[in-house]
C-alpha positions as CSV (number, residue, x, y, z in Angstrom):
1,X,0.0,0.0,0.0
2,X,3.1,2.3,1.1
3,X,4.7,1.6,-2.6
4,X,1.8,2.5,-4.1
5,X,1.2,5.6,-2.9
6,X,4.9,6.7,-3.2
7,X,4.5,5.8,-6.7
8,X,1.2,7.7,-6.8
9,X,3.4,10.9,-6.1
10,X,1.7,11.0,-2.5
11,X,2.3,10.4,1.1
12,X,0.4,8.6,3.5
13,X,-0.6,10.6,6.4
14,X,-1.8,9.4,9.8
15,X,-5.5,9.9,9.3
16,X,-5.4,7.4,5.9
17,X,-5.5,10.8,3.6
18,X,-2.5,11.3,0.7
19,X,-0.1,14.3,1.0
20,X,0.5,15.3,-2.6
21,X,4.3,15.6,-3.5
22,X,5.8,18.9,-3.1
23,X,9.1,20.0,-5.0
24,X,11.3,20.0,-1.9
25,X,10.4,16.4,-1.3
26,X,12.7,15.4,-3.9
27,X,15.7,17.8,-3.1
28,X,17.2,15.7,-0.5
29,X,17.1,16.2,3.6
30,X,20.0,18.5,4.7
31,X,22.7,16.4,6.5
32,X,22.8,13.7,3.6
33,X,25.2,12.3,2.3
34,X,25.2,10.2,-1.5
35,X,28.1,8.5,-3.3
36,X,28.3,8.4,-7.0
37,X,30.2,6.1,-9.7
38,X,30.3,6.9,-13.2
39,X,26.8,4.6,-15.0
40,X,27.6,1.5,-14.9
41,X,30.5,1.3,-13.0
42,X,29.8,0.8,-9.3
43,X,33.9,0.4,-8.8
44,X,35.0,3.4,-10.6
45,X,35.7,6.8,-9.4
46,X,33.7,8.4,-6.7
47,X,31.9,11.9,-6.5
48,X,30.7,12.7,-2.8
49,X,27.6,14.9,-2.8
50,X,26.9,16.6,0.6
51,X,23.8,18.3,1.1
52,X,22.9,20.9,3.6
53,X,19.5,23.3,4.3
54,X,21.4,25.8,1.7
55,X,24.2,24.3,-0.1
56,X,25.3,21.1,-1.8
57,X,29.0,20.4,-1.9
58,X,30.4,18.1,-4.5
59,X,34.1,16.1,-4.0
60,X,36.2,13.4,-6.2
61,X,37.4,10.6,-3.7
62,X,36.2,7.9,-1.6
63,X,37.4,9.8,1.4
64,X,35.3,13.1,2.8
65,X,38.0,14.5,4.3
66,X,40.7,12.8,2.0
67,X,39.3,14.4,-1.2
68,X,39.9,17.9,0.1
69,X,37.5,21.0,-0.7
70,X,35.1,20.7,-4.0
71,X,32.4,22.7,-5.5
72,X,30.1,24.4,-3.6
73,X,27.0,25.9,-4.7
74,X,23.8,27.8,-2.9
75,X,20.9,26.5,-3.4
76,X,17.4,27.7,-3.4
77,X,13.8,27.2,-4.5
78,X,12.5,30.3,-5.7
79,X,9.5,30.9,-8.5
80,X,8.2,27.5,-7.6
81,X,12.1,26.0,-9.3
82,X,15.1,24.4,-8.0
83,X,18.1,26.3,-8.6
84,X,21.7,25.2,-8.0
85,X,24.7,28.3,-7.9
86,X,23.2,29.8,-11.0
87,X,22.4,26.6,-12.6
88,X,18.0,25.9,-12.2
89,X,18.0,22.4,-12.1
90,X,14.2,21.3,-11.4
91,X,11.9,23.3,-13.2
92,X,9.0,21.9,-11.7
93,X,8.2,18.4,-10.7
94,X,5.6,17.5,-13.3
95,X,6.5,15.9,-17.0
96,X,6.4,18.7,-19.6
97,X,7.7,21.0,-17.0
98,X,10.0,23.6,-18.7
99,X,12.7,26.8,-18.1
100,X,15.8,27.8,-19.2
101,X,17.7,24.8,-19.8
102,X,15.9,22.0,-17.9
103,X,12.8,20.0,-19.2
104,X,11.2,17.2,-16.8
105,X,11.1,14.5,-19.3
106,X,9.4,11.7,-16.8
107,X,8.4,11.0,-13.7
108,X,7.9,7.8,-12.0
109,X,10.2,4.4,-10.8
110,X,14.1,5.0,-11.8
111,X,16.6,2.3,-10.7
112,X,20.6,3.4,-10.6
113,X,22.7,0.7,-9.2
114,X,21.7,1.3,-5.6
115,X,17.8,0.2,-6.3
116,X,14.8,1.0,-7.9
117,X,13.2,4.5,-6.4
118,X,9.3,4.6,-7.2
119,X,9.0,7.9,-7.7
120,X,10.9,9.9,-9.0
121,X,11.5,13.1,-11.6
122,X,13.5,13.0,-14.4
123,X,15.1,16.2,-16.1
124,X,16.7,16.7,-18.7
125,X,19.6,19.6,-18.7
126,X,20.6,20.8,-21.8
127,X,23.5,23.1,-20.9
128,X,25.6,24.8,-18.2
129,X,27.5,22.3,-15.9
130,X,25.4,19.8,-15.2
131,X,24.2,18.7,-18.6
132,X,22.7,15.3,-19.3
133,X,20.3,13.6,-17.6
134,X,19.2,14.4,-13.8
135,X,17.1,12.2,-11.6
136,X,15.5,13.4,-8.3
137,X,13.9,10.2,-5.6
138,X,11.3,11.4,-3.8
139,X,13.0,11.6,0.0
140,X,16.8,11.3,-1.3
141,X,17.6,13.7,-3.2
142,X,19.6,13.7,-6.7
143,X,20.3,9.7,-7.8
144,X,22.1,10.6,-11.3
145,X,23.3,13.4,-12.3
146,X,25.4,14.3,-15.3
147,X,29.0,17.1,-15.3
148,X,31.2,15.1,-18.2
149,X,29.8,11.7,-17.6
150,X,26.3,9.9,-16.2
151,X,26.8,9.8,-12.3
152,X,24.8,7.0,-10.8
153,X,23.9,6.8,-6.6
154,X,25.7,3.9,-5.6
155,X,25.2,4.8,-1.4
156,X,23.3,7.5,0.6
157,X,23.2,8.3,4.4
158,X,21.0,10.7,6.0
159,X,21.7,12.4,8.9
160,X,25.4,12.4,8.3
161,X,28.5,14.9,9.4
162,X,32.1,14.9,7.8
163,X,33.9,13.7,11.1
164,X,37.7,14.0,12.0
165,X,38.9,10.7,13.7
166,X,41.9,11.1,15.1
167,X,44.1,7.9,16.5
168,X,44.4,7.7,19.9
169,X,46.9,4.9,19.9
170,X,44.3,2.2,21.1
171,X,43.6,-0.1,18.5
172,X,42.8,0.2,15.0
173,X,39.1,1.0,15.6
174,X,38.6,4.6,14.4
175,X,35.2,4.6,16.0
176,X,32.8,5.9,13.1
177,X,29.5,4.9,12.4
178,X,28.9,2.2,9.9
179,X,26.0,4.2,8.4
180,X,23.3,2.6,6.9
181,X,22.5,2.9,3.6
182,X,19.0,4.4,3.5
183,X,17.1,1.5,3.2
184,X,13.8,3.2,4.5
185,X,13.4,5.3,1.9
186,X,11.2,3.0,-0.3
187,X,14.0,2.1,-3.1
188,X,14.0,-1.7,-3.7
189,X,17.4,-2.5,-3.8
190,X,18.4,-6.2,-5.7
């Protein structure tokens, strides 16, 4: 019943009654945290995406703190659009939704590596930096993205905070979370 009314594009609500999706439901939860391989290549190189209430921070490395500072951009909703730096990046969340350089093309299940995400929107960006295809999950947040090649989610954490371990000379246990890799938010992963 859950699936189906994430596919639906709605949320169940205590009382039995659908919440109809909004465009901040697919922008991603501040404190997450996603991992990204080129399409296709879940052992490639890795892009780190942090997202915060106003920013999203992209690094190149399998390390946080190893792959040193990356892109940052603002980000805001404003004139009922996503927008990204200077880059608008969801024009809306419906198909046939159009501006600038972004089109939404689809909406509905998407599977990257990680799973298959029942609802989704997918955009197409046509120029600027992030060209190529761009998928939103309801919940998560971005789960491909294109900047020179198809990015595909491969992990995501929510909840997460870069973290400086530093060895106290007892063991080889640097004491960090294990994370979890989001399995509540509705993507079938298999």
């Amino acid at each position: 019943m859950i699936l189906f009314l994430l596919a639906c594009g709605g949320k169940a609500t205590g009382g039995g009654s659908v919440e109809p999706a909004t465009m901040r439901d697919y922008l991603g939860a501040a404190d997450t945290y996603l991992q990204f391989t080129p399409l296709d290549q879940p052992d490639g190189p890795v892009r780190l995406l942090r997202i915060t209430a106003e920013k999203w921070e992209l690094r190149d490395g399998e390390d946080w703190e190893e792959a040193g500072e990356g892109n940052r951009w603002t980000t805001e909703v404003k004139e009922g659009a996503f927008w990204v730096g200077q880059d608008l990046l969801l024009p809306g969340i419906s198909a046939g939704d159009a501006a600038e350089d972004a089109e939404v093309t689809g909406t509905g299940p998407f599977t990257t590596w990680y799973g298959t995400f029942p609802d989704t929107v997918q955009v197409e960006i046509s120029g600027g930096g992030w060209s190529g295809e761009l998928v939103f999950a309801r919940d998560v947040g971005p789960i491909r993205f294109g900047r020179g090649d198809d990015w595909d989610l491969v992990y995501y954490e929510r909840d997460w905070e870069p973290r400086r371990y530093e060895d106290s000379g007892g063991g080889g246990d640097s004491g960090a979370d294990s994370g979890t890799s989001g399995g509540d938010s509705g993507a079938d992963s298999g």
